[in-house]
C-alpha positions in Angstrom: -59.1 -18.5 2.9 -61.5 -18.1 6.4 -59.6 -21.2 7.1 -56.0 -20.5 6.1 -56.4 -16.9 8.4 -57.0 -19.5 11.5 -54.3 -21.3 11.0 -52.3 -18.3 10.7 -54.0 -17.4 14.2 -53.5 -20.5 15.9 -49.8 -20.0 15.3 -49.7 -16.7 17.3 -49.5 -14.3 14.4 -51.6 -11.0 14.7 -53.4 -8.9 11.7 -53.8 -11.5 9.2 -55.3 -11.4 6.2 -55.5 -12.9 3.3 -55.2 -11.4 -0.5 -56.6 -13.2 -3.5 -57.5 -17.0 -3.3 -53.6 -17.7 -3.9 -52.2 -18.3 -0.8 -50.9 -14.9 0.0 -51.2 -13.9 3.7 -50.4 -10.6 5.4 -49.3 -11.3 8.8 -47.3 -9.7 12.0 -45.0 -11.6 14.2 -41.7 -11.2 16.7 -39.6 -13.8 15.4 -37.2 -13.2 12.8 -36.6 -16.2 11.9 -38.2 -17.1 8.7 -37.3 -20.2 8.0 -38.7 -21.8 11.1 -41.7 -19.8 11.0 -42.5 -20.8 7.3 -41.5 -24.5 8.9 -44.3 -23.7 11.4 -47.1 -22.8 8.6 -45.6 -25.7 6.6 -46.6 -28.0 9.0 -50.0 -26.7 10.6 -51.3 -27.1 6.7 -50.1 -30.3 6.4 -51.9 -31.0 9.6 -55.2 -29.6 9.0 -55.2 -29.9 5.0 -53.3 -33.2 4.6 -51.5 -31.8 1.9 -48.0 -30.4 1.8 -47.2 -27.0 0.7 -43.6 -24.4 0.7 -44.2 -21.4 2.6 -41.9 -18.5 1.1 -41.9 -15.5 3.6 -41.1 -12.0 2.6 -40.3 -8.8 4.9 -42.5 -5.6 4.0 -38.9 -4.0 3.7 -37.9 -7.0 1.8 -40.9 -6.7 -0.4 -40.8 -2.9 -0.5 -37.2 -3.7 -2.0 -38.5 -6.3 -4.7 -41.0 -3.6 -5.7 -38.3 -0.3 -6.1 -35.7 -2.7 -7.6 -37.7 -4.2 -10.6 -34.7 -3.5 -13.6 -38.1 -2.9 -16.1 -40.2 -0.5 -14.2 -38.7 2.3 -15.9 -38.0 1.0 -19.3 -39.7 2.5 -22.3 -42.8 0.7 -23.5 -43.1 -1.7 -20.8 -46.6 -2.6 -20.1 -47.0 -2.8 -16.7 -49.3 -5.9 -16.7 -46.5 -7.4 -18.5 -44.4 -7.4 -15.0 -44.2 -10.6 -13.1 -42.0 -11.5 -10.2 -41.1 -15.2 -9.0 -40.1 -15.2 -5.3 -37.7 -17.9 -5.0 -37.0 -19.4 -1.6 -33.0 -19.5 -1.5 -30.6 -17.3 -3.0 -29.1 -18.8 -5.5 -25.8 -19.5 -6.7 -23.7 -17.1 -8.6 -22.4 -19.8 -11.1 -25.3 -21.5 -11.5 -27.1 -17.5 -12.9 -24.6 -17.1 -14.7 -25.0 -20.2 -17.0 -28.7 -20.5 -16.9 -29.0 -21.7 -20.4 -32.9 -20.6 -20.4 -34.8 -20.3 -23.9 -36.9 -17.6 -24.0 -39.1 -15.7 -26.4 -36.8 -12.6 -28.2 -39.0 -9.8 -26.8 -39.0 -11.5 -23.0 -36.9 -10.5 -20.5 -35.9 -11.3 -17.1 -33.2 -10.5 -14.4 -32.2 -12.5 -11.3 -30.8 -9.8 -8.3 -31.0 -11.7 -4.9 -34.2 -14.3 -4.2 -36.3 -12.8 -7.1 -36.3 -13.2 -11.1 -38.1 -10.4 -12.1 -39.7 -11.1 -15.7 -41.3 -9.2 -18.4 -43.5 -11.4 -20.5 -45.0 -8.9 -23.3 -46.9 -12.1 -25.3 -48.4 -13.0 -21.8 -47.7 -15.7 -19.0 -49.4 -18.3 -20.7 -47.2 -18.0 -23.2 -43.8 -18.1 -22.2 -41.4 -20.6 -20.9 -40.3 -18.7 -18.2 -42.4 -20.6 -15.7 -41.8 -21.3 -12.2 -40.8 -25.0 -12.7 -37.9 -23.5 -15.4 -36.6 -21.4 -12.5 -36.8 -24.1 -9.7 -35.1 -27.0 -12.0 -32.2 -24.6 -13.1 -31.7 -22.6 -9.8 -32.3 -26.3 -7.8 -35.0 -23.8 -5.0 -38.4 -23.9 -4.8 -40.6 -20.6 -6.7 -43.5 -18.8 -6.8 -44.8 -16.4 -9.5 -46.9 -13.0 -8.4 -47.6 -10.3 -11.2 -47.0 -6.8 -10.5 -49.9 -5.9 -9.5 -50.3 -8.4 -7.0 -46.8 -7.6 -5.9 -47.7 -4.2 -5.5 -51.1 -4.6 -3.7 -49.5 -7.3 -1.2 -46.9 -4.3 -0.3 -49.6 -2.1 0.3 -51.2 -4.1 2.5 -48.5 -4.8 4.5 -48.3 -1.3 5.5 
């Protein structure tokens, strides 16, 4: 992670940290273009890793909106460490939501409202079929899964 926090640096971005060993990084920069700057990390890891990787980029406001717009958060008997978000990198289509055609467990739910699907998995992650590869074949984008906590704490850092 020491090593993902310089690359981070070397691009020009200021505060960073890193959360985890998952790949999350807390960073400030002046651009607001997201796509080029994730183009930018994209490439300096290729570089120094010789590995590719997708960067999604999220806002603190756009994060702060994925955490006070989770559809479950207030539902009775939701266990909190149930909660999962996957952050996809495009929006997706309308018509392709609307005729997902996903199976899914009977007690799992999830909801798509803008870039995230926002999942409640009460038998556990492991266990369901609501994975990011599910998402990223049906919605044709490129995903990444966070629980709720982690969502959470990476908001909180970003403060």
């Amino acid at each position: 992670m020491a090593d993902l926090v310089k690359i981070f640096e070397s691009l020009g971005f200021k505060k960073v940290r890193t959360y985890l060993q998952s790949g999350n990084v807390i960073f400030e920069y002046d651009s607001n273009d997201a796509s080029k700057i994730a183009e930018s990390i994209e490439r300096k890891i290729s570089q120094k890793f010789s590995f590719s990787v997708n960067v999604i980029i999220r806002t603190e406001d756009e994060l702060e909106n994925v955490v006070n717009t989770n559809p479950f958060i207030k539902e009775a008997n939701i266990e909190l460490d149930k909660l999962h978000v996957t952050f996809l990198l495009n929006m997706p289509e309308l018509k392709t939501v609307l005729n997902l055609g996903i199976n899914k467990a009977e007690n799992e739910k999830f909801e798509i409202i803008g870039r995230e699907v926002y999942l409640y998995c009460p038998n556990g992650y492991a266990r369901t079929k609501l994975k990011n590869d599910i998402f990223e074949k049906k919605l044709n984008t490129v995903a990444t899964k966070r629980n709720w906590k982690t969502t959470n704490k990476l908001l909180e850092l970003s403060n």
